[in-house]
VMD Tcl script that builds the backbone (N, CA, C; Angstrom):
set m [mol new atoms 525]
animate dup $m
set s [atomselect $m all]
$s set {name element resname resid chain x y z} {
  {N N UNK 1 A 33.884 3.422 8.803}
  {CA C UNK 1 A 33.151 2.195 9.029}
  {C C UNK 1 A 33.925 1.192 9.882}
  {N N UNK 2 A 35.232 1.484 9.925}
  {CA C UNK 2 A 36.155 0.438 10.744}
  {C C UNK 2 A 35.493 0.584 12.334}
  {N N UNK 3 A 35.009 1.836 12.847}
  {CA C UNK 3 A 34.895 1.892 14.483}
  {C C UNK 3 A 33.435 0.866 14.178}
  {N N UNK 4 A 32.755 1.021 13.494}
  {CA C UNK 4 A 31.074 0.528 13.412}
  {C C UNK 4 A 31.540 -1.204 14.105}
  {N N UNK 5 A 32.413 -2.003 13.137}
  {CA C UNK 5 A 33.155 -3.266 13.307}
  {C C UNK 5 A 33.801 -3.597 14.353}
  {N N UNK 6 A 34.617 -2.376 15.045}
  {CA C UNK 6 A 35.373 -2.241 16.741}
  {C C UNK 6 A 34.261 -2.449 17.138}
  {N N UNK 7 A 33.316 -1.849 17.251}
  {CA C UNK 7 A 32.333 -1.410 18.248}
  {C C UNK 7 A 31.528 -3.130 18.490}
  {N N UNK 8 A 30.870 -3.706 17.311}
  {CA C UNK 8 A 30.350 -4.664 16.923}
  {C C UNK 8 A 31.254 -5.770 18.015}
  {N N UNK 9 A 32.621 -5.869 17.614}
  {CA C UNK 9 A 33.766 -6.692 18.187}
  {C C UNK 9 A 33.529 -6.341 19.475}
  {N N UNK 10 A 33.662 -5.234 20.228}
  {CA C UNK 10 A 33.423 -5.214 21.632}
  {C C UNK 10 A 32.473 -5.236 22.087}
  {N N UNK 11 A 31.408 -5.160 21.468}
  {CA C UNK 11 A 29.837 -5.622 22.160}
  {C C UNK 11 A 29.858 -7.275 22.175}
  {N N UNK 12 A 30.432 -7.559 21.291}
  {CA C UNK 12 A 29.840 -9.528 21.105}
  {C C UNK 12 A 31.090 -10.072 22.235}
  {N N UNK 13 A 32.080 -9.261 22.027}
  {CA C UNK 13 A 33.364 -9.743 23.679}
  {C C UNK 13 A 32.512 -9.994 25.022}
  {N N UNK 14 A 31.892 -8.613 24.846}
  {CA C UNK 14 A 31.309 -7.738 26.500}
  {C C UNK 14 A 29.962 -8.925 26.490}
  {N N UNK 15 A 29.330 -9.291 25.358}
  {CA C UNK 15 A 28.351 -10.667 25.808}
  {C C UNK 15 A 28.698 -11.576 26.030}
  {N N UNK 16 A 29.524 -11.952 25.734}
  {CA C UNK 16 A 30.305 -13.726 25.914}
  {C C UNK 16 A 30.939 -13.589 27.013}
  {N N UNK 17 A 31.693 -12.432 27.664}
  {CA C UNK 17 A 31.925 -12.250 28.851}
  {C C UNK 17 A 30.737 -12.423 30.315}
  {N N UNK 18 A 29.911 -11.336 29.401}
  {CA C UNK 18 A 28.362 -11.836 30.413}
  {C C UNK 18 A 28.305 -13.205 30.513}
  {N N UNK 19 A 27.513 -14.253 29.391}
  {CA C UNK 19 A 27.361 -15.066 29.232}
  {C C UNK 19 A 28.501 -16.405 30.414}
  {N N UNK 20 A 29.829 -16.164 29.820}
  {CA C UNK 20 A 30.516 -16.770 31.009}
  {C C UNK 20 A 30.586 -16.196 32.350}
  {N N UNK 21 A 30.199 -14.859 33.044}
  {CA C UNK 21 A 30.239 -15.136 34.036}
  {C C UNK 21 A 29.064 -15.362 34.982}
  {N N UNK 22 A 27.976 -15.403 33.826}
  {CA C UNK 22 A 26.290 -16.058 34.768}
  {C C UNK 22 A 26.506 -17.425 34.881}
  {N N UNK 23 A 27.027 -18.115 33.883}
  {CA C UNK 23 A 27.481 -19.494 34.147}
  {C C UNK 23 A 28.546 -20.050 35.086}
  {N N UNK 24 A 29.186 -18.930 35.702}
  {CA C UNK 24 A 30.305 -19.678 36.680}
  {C C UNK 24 A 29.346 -19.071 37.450}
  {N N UNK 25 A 28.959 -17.813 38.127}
  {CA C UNK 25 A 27.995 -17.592 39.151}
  {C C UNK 25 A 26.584 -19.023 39.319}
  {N N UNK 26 A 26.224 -19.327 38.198}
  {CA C UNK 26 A 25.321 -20.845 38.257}
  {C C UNK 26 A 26.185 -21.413 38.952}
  {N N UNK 27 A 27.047 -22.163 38.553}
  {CA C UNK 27 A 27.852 -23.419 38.761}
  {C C UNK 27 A 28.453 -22.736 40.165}
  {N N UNK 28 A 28.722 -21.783 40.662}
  {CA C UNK 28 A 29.254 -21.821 42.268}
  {C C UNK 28 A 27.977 -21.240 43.009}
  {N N UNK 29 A 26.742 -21.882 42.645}
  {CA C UNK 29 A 25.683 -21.550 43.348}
  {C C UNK 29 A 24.953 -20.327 44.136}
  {N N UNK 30 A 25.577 -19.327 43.013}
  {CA C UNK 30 A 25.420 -17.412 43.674}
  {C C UNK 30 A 24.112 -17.719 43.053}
  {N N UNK 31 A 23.294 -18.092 42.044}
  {CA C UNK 31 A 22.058 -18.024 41.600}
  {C C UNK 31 A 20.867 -18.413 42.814}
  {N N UNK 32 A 21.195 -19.490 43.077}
  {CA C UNK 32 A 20.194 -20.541 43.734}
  {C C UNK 32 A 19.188 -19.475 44.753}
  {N N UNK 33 A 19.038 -18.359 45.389}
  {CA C UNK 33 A 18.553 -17.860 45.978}
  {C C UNK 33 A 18.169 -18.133 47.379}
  {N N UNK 34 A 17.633 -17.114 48.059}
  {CA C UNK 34 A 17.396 -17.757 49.619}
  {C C UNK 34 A 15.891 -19.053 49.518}
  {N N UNK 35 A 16.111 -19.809 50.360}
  {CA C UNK 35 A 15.162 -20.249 50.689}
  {C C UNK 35 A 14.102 -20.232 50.900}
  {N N UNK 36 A 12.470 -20.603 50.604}
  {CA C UNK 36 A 11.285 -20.325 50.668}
  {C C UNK 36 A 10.939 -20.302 52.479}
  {N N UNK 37 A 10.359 -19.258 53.038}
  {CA C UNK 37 A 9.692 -19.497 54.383}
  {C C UNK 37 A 8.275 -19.677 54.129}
  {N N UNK 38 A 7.595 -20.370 55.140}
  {CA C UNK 38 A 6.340 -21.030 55.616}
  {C C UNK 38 A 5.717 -21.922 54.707}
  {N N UNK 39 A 6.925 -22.926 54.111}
  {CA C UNK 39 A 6.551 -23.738 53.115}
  {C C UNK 39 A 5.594 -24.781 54.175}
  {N N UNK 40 A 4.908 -25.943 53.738}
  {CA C UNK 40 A 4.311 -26.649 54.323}
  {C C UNK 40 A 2.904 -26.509 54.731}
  {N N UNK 41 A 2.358 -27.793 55.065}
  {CA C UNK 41 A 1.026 -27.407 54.897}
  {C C UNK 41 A -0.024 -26.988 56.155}
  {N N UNK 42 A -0.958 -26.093 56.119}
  {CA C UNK 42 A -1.293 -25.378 57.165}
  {C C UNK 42 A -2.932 -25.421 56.731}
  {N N UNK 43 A -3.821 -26.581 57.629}
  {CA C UNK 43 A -5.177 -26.593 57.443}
  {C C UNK 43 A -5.574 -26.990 56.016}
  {N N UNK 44 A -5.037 -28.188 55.328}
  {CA C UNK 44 A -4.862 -28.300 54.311}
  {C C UNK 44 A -4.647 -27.786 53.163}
  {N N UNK 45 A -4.263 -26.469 53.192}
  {CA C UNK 45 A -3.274 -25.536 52.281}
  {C C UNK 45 A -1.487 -26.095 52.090}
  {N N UNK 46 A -1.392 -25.341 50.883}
  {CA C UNK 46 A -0.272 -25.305 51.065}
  {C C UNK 46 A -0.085 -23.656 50.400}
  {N N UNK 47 A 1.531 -23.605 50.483}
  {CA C UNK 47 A 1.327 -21.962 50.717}
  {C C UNK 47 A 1.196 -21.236 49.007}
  {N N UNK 48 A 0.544 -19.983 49.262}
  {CA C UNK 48 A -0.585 -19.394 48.246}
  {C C UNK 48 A 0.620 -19.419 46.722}
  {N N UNK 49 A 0.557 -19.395 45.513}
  {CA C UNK 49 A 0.996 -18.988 44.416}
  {C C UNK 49 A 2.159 -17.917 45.173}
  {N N UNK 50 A 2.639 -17.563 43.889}
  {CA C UNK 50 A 3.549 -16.379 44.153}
  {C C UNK 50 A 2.982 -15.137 43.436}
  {N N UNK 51 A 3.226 -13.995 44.088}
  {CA C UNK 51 A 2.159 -12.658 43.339}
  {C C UNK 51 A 2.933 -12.670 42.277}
  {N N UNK 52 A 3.770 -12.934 41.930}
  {CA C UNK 52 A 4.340 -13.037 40.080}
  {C C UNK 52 A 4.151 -14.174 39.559}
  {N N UNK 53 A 4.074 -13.997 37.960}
  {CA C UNK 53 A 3.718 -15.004 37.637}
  {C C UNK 53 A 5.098 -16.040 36.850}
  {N N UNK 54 A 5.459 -16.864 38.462}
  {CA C UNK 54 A 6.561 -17.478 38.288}
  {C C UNK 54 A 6.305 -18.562 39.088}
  {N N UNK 55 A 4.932 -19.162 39.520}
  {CA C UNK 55 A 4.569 -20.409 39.923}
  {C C UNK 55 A 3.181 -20.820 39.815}
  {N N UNK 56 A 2.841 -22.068 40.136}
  {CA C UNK 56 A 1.654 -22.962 39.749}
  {C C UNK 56 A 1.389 -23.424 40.702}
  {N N UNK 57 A 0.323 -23.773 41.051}
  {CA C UNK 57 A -0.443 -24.445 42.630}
  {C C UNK 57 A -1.915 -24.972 41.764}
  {N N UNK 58 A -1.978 -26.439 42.282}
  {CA C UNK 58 A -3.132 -26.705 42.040}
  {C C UNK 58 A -4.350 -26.579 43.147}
  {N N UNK 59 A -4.063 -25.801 44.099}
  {CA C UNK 59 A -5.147 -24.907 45.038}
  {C C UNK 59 A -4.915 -23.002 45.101}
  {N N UNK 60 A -4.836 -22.942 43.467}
  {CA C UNK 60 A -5.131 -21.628 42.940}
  {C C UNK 60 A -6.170 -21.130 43.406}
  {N N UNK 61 A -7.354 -21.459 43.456}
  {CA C UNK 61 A -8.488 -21.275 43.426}
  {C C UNK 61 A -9.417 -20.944 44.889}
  {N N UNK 62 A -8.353 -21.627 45.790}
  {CA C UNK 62 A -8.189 -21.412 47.069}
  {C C UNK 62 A -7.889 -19.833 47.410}
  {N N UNK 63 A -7.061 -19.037 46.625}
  {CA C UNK 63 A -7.356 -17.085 47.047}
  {C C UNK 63 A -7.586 -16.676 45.630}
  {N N UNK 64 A -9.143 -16.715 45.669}
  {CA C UNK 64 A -9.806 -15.770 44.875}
  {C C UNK 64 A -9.494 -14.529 44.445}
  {N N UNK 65 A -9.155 -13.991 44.875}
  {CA C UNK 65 A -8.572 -12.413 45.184}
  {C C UNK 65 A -7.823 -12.341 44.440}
  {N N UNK 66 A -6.269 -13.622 44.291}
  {CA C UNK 66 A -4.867 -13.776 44.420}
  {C C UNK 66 A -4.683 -12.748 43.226}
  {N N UNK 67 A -3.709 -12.054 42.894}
  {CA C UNK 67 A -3.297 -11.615 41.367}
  {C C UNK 67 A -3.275 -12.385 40.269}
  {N N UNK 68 A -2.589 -13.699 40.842}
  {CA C UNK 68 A -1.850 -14.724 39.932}
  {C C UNK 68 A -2.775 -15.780 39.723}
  {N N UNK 69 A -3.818 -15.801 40.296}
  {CA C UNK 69 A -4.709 -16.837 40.118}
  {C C UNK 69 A -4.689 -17.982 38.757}
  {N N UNK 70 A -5.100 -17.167 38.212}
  {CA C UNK 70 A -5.405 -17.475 36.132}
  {C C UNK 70 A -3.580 -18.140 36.065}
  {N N UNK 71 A -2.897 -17.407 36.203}
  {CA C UNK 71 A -1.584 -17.810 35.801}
  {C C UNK 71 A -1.208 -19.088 36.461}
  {N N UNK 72 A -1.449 -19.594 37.543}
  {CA C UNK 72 A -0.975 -20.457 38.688}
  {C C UNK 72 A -1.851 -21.728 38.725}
  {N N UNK 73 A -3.053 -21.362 38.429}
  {CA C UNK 73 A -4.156 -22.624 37.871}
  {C C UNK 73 A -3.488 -23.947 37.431}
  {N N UNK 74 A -3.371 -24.917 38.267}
  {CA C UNK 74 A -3.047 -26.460 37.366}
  {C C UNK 74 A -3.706 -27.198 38.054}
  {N N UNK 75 A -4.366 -28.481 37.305}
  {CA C UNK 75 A -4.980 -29.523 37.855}
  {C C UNK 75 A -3.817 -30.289 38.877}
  {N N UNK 76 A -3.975 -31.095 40.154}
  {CA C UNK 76 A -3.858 -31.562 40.529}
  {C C UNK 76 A -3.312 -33.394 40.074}
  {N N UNK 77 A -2.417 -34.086 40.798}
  {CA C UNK 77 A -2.478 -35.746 40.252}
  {C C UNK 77 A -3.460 -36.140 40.886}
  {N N UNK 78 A -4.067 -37.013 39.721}
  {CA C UNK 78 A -5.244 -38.508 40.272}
  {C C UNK 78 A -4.054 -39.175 41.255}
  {N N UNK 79 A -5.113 -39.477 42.289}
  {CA C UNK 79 A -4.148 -40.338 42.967}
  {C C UNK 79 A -4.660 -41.563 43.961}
  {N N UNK 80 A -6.149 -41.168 43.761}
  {CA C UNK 80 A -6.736 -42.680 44.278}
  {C C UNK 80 A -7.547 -43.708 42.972}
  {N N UNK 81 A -7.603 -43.332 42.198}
  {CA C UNK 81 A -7.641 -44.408 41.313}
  {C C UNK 81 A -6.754 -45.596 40.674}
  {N N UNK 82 A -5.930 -45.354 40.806}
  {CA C UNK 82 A -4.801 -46.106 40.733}
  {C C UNK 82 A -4.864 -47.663 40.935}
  {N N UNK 83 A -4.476 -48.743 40.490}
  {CA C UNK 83 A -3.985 -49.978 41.303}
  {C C UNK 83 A -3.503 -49.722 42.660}
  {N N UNK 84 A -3.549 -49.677 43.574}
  {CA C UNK 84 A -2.551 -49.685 44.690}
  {C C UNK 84 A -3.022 -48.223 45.510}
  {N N UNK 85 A -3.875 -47.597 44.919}
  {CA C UNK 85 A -5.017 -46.513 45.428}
  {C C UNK 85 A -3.540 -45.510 45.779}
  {N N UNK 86 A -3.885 -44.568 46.539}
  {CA C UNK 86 A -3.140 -43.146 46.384}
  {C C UNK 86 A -1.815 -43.534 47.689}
  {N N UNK 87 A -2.283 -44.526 48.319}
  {CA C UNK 87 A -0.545 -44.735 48.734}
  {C C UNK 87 A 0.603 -45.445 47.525}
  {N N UNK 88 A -0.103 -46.581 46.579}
  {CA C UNK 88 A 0.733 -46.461 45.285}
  {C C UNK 88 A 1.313 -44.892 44.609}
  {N N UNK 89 A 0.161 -44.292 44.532}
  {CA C UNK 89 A 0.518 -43.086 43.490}
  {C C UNK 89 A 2.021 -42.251 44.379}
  {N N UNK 90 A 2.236 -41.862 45.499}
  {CA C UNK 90 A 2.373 -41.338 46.642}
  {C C UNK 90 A 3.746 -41.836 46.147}
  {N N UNK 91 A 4.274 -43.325 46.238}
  {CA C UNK 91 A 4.901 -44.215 46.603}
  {C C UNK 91 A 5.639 -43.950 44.978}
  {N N UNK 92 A 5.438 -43.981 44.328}
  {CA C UNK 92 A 5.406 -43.728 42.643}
  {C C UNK 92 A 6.007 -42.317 42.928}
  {N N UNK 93 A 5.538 -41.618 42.917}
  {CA C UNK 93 A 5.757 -39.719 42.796}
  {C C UNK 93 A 7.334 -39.651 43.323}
  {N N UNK 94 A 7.250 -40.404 44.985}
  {CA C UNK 94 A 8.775 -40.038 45.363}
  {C C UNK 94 A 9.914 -41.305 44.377}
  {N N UNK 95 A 9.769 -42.380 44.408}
  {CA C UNK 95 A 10.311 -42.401 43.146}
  {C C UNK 95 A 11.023 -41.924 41.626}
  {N N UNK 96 A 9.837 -41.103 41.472}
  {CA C UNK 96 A 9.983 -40.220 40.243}
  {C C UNK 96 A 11.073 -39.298 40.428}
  {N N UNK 97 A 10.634 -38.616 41.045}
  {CA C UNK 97 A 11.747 -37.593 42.010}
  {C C UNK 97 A 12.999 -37.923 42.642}
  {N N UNK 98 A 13.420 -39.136 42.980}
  {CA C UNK 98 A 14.494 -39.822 43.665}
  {C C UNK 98 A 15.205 -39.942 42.384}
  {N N UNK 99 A 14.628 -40.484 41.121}
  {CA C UNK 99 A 14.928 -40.290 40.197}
  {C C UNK 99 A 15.694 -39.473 39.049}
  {N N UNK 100 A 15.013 -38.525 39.555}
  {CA C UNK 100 A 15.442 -36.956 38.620}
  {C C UNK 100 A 16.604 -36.345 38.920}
  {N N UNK 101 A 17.234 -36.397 38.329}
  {CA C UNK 101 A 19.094 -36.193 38.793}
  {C C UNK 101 A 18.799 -34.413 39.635}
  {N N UNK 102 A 18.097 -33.575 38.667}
  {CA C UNK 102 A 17.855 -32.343 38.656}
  {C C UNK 102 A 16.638 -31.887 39.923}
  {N N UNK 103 A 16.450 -33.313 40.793}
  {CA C UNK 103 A 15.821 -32.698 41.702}
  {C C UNK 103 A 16.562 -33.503 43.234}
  {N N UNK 104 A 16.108 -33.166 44.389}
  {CA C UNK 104 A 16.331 -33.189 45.772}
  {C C UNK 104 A 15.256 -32.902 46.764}
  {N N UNK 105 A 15.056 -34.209 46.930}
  {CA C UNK 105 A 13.990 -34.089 48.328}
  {C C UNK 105 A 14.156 -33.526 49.511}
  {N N UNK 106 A 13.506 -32.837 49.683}
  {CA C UNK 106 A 14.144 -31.520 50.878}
  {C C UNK 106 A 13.661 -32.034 52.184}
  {N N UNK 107 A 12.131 -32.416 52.677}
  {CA C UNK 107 A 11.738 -32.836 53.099}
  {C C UNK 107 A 10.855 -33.853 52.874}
  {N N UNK 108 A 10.249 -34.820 53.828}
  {CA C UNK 108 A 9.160 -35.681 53.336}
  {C C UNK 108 A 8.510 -36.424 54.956}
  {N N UNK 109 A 7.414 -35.947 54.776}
  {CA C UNK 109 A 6.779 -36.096 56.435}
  {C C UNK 109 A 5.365 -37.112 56.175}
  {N N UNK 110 A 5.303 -37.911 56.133}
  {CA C UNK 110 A 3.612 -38.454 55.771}
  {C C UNK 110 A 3.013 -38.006 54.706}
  {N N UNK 111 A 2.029 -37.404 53.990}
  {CA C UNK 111 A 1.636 -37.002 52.851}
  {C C UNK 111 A 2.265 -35.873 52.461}
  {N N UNK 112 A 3.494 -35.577 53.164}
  {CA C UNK 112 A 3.494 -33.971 52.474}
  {C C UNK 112 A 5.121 -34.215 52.370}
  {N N UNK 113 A 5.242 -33.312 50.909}
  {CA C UNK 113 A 7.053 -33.543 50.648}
  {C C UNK 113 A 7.311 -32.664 50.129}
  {N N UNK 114 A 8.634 -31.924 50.144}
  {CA C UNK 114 A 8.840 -30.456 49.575}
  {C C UNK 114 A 10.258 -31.407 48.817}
  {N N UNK 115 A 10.616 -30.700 47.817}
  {CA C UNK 115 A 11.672 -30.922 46.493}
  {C C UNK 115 A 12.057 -29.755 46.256}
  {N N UNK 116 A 13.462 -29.740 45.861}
  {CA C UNK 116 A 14.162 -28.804 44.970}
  {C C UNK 116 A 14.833 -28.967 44.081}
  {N N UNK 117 A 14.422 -28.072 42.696}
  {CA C UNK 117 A 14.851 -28.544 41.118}
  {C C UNK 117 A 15.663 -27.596 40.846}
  {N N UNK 118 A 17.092 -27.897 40.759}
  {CA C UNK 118 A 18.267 -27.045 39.936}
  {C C UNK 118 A 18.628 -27.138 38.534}
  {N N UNK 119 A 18.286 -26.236 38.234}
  {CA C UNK 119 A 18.538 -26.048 36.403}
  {C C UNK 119 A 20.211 -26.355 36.427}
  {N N UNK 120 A 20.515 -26.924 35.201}
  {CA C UNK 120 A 21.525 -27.320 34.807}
  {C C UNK 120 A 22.629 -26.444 34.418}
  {N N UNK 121 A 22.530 -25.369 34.213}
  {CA C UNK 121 A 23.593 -24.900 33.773}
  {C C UNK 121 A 23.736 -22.903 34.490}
  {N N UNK 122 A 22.601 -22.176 35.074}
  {CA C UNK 122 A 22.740 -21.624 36.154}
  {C C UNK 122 A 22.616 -22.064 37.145}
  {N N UNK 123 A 22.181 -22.815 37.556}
  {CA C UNK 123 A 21.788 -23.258 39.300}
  {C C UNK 123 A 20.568 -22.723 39.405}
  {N N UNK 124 A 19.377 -21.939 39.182}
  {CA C UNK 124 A 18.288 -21.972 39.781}
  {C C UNK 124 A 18.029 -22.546 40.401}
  {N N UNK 125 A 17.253 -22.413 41.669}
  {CA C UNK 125 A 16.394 -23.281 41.910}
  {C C UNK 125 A 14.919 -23.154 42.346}
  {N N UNK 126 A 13.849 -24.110 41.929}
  {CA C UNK 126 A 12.886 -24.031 42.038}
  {C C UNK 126 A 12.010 -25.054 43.371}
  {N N UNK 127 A 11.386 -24.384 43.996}
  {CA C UNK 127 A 10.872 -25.272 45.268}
  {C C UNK 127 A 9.520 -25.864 44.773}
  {N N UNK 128 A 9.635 -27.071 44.983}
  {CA C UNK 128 A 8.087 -28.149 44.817}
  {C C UNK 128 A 7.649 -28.746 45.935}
  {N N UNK 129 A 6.598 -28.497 46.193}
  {CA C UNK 129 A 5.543 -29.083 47.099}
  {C C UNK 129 A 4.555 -30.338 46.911}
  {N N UNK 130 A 4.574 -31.131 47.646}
  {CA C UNK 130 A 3.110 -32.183 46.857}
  {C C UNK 130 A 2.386 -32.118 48.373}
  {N N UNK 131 A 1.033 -32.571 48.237}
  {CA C UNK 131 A -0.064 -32.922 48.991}
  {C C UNK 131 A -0.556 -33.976 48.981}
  {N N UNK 132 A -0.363 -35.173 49.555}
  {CA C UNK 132 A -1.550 -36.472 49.239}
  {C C UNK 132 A -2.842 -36.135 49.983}
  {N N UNK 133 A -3.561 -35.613 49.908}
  {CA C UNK 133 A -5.175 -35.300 50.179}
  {C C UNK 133 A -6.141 -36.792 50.097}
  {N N UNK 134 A -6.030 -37.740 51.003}
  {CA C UNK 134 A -6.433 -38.486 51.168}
  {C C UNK 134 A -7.812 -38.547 50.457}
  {N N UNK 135 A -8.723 -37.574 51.520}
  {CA C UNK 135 A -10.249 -37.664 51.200}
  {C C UNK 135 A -10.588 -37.048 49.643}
  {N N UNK 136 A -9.651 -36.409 48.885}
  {CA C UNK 136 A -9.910 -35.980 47.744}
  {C C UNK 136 A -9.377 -36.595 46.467}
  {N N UNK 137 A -8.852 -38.069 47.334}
  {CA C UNK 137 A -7.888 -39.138 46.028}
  {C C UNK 137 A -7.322 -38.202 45.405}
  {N N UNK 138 A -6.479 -36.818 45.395}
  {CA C UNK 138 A -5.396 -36.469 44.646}
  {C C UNK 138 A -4.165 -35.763 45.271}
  {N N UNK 139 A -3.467 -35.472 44.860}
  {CA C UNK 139 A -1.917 -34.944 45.288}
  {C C UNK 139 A -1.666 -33.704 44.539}
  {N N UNK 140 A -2.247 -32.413 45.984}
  {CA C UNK 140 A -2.145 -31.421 45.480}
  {C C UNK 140 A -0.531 -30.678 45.219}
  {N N UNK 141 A -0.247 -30.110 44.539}
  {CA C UNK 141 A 1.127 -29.463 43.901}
  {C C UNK 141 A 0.903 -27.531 43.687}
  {N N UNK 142 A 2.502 -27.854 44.281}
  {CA C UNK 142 A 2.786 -26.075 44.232}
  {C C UNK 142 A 4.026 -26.083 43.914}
  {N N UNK 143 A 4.645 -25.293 42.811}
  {CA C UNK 143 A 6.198 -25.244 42.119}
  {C C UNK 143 A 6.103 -23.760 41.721}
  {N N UNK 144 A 7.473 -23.573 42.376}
  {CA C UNK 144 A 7.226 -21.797 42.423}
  {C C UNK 144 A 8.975 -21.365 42.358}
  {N N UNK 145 A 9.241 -20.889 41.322}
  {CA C UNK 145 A 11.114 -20.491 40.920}
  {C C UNK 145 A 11.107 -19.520 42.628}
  {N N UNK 146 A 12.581 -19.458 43.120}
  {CA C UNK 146 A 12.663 -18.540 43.912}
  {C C UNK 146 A 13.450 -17.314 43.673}
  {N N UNK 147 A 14.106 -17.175 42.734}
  {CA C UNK 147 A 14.060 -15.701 41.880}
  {C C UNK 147 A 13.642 -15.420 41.088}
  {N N UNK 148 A 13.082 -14.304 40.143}
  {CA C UNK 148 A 12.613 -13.815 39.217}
  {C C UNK 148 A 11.588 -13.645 38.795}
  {N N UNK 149 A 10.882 -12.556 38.126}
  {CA C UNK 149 A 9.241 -12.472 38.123}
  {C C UNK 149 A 8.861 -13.135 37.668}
  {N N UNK 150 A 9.028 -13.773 36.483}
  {CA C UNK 150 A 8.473 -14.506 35.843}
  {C C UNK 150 A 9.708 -16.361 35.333}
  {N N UNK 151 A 8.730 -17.413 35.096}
  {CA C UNK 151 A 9.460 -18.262 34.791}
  {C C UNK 151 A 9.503 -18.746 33.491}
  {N N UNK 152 A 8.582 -18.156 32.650}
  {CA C UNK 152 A 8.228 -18.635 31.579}
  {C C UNK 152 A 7.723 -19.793 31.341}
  {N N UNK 153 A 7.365 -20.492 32.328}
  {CA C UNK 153 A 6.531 -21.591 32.157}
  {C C UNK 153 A 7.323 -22.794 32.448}
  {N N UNK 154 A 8.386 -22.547 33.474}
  {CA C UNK 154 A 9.432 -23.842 33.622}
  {C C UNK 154 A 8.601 -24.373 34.356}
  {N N UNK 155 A 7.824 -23.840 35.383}
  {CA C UNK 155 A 7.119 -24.269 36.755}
  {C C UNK 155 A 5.978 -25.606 36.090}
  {N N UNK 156 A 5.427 -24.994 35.084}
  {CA C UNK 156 A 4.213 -25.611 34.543}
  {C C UNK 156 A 4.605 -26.856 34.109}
  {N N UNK 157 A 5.943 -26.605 32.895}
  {CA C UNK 157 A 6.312 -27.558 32.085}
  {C C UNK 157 A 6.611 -28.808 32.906}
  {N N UNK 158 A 7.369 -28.296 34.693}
  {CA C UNK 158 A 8.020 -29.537 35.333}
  {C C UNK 158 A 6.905 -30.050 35.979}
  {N N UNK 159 A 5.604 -29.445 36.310}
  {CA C UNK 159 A 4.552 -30.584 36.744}
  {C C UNK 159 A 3.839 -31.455 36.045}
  {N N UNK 160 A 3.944 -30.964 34.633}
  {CA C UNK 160 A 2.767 -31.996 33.876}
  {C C UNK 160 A 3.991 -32.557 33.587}
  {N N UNK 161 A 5.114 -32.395 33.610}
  {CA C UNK 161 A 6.568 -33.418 32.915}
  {C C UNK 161 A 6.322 -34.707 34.219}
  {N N UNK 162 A 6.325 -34.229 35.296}
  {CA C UNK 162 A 6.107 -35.278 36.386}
  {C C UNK 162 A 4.738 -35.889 35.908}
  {N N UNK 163 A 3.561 -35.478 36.063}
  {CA C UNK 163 A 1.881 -35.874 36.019}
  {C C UNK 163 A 2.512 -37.346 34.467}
  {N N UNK 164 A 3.219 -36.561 33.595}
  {CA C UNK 164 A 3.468 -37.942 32.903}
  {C C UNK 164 A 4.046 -39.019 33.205}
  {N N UNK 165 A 5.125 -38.799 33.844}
  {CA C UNK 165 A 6.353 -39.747 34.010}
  {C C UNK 165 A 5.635 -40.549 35.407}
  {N N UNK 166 A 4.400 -39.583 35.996}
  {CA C UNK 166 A 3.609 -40.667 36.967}
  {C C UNK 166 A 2.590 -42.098 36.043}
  {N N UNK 167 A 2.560 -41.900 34.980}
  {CA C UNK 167 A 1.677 -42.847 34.305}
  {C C UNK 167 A -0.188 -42.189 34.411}
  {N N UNK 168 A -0.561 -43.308 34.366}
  {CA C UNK 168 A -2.350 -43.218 34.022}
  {C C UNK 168 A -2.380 -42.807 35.202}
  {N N UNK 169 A -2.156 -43.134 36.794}
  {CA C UNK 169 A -2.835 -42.829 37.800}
  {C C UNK 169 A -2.408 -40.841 37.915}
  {N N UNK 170 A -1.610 -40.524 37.300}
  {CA C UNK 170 A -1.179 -39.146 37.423}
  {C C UNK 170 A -2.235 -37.793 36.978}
  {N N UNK 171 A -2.781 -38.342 36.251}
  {CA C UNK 171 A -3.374 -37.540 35.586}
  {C C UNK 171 A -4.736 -36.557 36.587}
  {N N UNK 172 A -4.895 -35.522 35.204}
  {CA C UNK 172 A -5.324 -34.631 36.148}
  {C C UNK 172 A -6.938 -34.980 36.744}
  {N N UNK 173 A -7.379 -34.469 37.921}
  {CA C UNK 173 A -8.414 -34.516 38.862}
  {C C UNK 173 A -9.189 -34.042 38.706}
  {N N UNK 174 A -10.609 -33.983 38.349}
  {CA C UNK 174 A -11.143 -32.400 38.797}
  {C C UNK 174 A -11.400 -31.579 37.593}
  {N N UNK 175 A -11.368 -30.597 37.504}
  {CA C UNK 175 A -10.896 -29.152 36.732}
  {C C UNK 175 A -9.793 -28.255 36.805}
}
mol reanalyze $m
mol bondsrecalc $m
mol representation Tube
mol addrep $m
């Protein structure tokens, strides 16, 4: 029974070994992955879900077809009801985000702004998109991890975490 206890001892070593070296690979940024191509918006799209289900777009509905459809489905922010109508909301959102230690505005061109959210303790990172859609008073959103099939729902959790921290005008649009 003594090897059963070795054995036990060198499996829980050989994890804590894992364990520390995904966390120094986080922290010297081997996680973070390559960069998203043809982000941005094209004929008022922005670009489709990811065929895994490891992101959210609130113009899901936009490829019928998609695999991920059902999975990727999120309402959109209200964003012309507001006091201060959807250039307040707009004006508010990057705020929020300027805010968030855990995020970085990548770009930001007139209604359209791309962000990147690094998890704290691997480095992930996840790419966010917004839309101010003038004629549709809302601010469409796409958050999509750039490794791994699945996110377990970080993608989801960080847009309605924003849709709150936007207040009453945030809320969702639509269906």
């Amino acid at each position: 029974m003594a090897w059963v206890k070795a054995i036990a001892i060198v499996l829980t070593a050989l994890l804590a070994l894992l364990a520390v070296l995904a966390l120094a690979a986080g922290q010297l940024g081997w996680l973070r992955g390559p960069a998203p191509s043809r982000l941005g918006l094209t004929e008022g799209r922005l670009k489709p879900p990811s065929r895994t289900p490891n992101s959210v777009s609130s113009q899901a509905d936009l490829w019928p077809d998609h695999p991920q459809r059902d999975y990727a489905r999120i309402a959109p922010f209200a964003a012309g009801t507001a006091a201060g109508g959807p250039d307040a909301t707009w004006a508010r959102l990057r705020r929020v985000l300027e805010a968030d230690r855990r995020a970085r505005i990548v770009h930001a061109d007139g209604d359209y702004l791309h962000a990147e959210f690094t998890t704290r303790w691997l480095g992930f990172v996840d790419d966010a998109e917004f839309w101010l859609d003038r004629a549709a008073g809302v601010i469409h959103v796409r958050s999509s991890s750039r490794v791994g099939r699945r996110d377990y729902g970080a993608n989801r959790a960080r847009v309605e975490s924003l849709r709150t921290r936007l207040g009453g005008s945030g809320g969702a649009a639509g269906g």
